[in-house]
C-alpha positions in Angstrom: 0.0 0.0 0.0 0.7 3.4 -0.6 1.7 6.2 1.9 0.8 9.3 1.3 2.6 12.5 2.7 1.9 16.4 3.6 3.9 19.2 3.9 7.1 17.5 2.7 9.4 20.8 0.9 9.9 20.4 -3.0 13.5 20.5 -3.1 15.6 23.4 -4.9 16.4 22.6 -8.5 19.7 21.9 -8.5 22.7 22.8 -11.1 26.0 24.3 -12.2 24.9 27.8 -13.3 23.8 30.3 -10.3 20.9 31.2 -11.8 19.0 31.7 -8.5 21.8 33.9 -7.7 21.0 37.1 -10.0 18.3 39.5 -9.7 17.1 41.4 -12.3 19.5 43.5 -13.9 22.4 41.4 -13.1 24.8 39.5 -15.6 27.4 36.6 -15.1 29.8 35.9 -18.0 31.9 33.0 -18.8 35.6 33.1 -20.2 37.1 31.2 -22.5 33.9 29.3 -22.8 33.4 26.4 -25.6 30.1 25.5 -24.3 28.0 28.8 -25.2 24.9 26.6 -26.7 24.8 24.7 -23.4 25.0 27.4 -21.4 22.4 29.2 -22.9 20.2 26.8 -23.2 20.6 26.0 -19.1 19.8 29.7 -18.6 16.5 29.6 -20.6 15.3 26.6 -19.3 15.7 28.0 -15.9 14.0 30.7 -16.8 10.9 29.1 -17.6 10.5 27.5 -15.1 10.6 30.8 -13.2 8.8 33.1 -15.0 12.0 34.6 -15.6 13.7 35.9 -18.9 17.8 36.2 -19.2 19.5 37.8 -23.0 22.6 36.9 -23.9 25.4 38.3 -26.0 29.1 37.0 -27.0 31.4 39.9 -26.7 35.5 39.1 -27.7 34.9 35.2 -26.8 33.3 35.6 -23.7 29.9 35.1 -23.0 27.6 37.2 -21.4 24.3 36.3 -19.6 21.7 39.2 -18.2 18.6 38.4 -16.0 16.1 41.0 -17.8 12.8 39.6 -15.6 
């Protein structure tokens, strides 16, 4: 038989980015990076499931990630 439970805590999603980190307005940037499709895709996905909205931008080989919501 099954147990059912209340008022257990969803855990945090976990991952590598700090994405739960910036506010709006902020930005993070990666050097030297060679994974600029994976990283932006991990920052869009967060951000829906948030309700949140980054842009991104390659300057000079680095990439550049703004929280804009």
């Amino acid at each position: 038989m099954m147990e059912i439970y209340t008022d257990i805590p969803i855990p945090k999603m976990r991952g590598i980015y700090p994405w739960d980190q910036l506010g709006v307005g902020h930005s993070i940037k990666f050097d030297n990076c060679t994974k600029f499709k994976t990283i932006r895709s991990s920052a869009f996905s967060a951000g829906k499931k948030r309700g949140w909205k980054f842009t991104t931008k390659i300057v000079d080989g680095t990439l550049w990630i703004w929280r804009v919501k």
